[in-house]
N, C-alpha and C positions, 0 to 999 in steps of 0.2 A: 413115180419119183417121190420119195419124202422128200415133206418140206412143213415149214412153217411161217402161216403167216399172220400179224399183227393187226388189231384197228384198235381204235378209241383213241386214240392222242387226241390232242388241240388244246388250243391257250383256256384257259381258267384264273380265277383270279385267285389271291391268297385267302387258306382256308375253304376253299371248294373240294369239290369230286371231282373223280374219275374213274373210270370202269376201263382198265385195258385186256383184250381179247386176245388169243391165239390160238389158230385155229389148225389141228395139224393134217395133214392129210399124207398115203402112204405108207405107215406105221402109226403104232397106238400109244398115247400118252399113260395107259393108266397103270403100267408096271415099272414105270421107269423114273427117275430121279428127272423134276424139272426144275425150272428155275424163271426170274428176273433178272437183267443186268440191268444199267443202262450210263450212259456214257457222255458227260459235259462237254464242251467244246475248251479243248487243252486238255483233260483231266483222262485219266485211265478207267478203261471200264470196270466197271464196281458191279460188285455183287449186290440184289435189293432184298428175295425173299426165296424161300426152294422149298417144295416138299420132299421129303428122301422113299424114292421108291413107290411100292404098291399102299405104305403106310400111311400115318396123318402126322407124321413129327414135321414140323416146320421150322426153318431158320430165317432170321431178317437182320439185315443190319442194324447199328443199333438207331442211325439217324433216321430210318422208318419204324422203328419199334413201338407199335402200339397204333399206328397213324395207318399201316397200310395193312392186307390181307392175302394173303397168295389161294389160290384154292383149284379145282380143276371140277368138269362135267364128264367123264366116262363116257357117257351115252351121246356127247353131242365131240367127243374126242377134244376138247378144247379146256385149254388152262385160260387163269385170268389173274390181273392183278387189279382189286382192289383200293383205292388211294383216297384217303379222306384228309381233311385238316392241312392240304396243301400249302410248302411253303417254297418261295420264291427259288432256294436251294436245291429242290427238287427239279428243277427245268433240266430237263437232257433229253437224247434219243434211246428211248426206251427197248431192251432187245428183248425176245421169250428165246430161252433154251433149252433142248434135252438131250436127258443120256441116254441114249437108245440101248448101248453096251454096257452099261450099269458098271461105268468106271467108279462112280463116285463109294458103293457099294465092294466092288472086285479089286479095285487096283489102290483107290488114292484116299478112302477114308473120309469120313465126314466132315472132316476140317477146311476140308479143300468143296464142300458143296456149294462158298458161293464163291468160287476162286474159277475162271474160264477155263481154266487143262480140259475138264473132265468132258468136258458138253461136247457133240459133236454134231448136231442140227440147233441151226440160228434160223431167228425169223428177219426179216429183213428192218425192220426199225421202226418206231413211232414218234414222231417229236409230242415232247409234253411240255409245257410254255406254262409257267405260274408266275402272275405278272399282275398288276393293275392298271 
């Protein structure tokens, strides 16, 4: 059964790291369009970083820009996100997602890479808490 799943959350203070993991199992990460959301309490889930496909083109929001990294390991099947210089805005539950069907590629265009349509394996969530 594909699936994906998450670790690295936990509280940090502002201006710290974190390293968040997804680990896929089932199916393989490394021809397909993946991603970051993640989701505040009240607030709609947000797109944070994607690579598009088998390439290295990356997208990020602009309020991570510069601040976080999206990146993946082939050989260990697993994406990651990256997050430095952490600010208190950043607190949510952190989701990994791919496209296994390379919708973002076939169907919906790159515009829509960090938009939810396209993704159709989620990993179950990570709280990430930037606080003092």
């Amino acid at each position: 059964q594909a699936r994906l799943v998450e670790s690295g959350g936990g509280l940090v203070q502002p201006g710290g790291s974190l390293r968040l993991s997804c680990a896929a199992s089932g199916f393989t990460l490394d021809s397909h369009t993946i991603a970051w959301f993640r989701q505040a309490p009240g607030k709609e889930r947000e797109g944070v970083a994607c690579i598009i496909s088998a390439g290295s083109r990356t997208y990020y929001t602009n309020s991570v820009n510069g601040r976080f990294t999206i990146s993946r390991d082939n050989a260990k099947n697993t994406m990651y996100l990256q997050m430095d210089s952490l600010k208190p805005e950043d607190t949510a539950v952190y989701y990994c997602a791919a496209d296994p069907y390379d919708k973002v590629d076939r169907t919906y265009g790159h515009a829509w890479a960090l938009k939810t349509q396209p993704y159709d394996k989620w990993g179950q969530g990570t709280q990430v808490t930037v606080s003092s």
